[in-house]
C-alpha positions as a Python dict, from the first residue, in 0.01 Angstrom:
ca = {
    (1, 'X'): (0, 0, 0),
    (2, 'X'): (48, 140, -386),
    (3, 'X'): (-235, 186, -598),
    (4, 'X'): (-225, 215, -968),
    (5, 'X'): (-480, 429, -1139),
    (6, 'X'): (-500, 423, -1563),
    (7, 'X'): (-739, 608, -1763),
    (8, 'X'): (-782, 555, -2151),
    (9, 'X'): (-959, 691, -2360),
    (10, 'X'): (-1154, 562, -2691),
    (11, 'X'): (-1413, 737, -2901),
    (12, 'X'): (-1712, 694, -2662),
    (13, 'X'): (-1600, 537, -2383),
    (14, 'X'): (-1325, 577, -2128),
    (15, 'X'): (-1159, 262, -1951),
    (16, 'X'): (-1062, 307, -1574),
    (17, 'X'): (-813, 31, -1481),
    (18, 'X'): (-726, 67, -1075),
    (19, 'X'): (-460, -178, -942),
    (20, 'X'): (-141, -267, -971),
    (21, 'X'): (-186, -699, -1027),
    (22, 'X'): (-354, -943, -1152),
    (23, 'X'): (-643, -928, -1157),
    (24, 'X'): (-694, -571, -1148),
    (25, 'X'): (-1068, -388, -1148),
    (26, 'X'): (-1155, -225, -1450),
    (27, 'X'): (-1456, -43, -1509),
    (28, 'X'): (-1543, 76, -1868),
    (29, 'X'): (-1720, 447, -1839),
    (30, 'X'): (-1936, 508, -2157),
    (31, 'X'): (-2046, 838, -2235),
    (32, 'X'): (-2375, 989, -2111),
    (33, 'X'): (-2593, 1254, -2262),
    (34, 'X'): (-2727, 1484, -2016),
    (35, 'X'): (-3048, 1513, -2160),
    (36, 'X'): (-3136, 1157, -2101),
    (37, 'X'): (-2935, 1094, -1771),
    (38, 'X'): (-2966, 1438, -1606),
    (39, 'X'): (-3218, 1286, -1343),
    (40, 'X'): (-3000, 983, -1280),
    (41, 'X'): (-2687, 1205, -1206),
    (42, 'X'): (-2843, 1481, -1010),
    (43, 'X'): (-2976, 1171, -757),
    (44, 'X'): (-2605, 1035, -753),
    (45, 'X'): (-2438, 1377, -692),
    (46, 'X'): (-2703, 1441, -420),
    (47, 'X'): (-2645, 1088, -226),
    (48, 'X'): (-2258, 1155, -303),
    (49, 'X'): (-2335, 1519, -53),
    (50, 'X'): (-2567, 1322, 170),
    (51, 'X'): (-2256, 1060, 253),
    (52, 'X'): (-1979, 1357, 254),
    (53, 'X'): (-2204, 1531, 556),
    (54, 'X'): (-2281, 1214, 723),
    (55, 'X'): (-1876, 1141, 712),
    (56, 'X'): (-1802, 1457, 839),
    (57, 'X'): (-2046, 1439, 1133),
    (58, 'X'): (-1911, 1137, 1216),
    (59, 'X'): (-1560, 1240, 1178),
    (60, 'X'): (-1634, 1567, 1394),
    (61, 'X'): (-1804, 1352, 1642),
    (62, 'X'): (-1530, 1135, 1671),
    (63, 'X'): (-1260, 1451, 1682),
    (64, 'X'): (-1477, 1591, 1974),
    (65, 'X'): (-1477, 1284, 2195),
    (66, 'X'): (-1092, 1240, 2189),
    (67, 'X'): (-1031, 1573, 2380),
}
């Protein structure tokens, strides 16, 4: 399967366009000031390294039990 990934760029906001047909997902990304989202992105980046351990206990676990 191809995927199509396009990222432009306006003055304060970015536009992520991911698909190759119609209709395609596109999310627009508008710019964040640390000062007032610093919470709200440390709790993302923690949940994102909460799923990457889970995923690679699972992934180990499954690894292990086919030998």
């Amino acid at each position: 399967m191809l995927y199509n990934l396009n990222l432009t760029s306006f003055a304060n906001k970015m536009t992520l366009t991911v698909g190759l047909q119609i209709p395609s997902l596109v999310y627009e990304l508008f710019e964040a000031k640390a000062s007032d989202k610093r919470t709200e992105i440390q709790l993302v980046m923690f949940r994102l390294a909460d799923a990457v351990v889970d995923l690679t206990e699972k992934l180990n676990g499954k690894l292990h039990n086919n030998y």
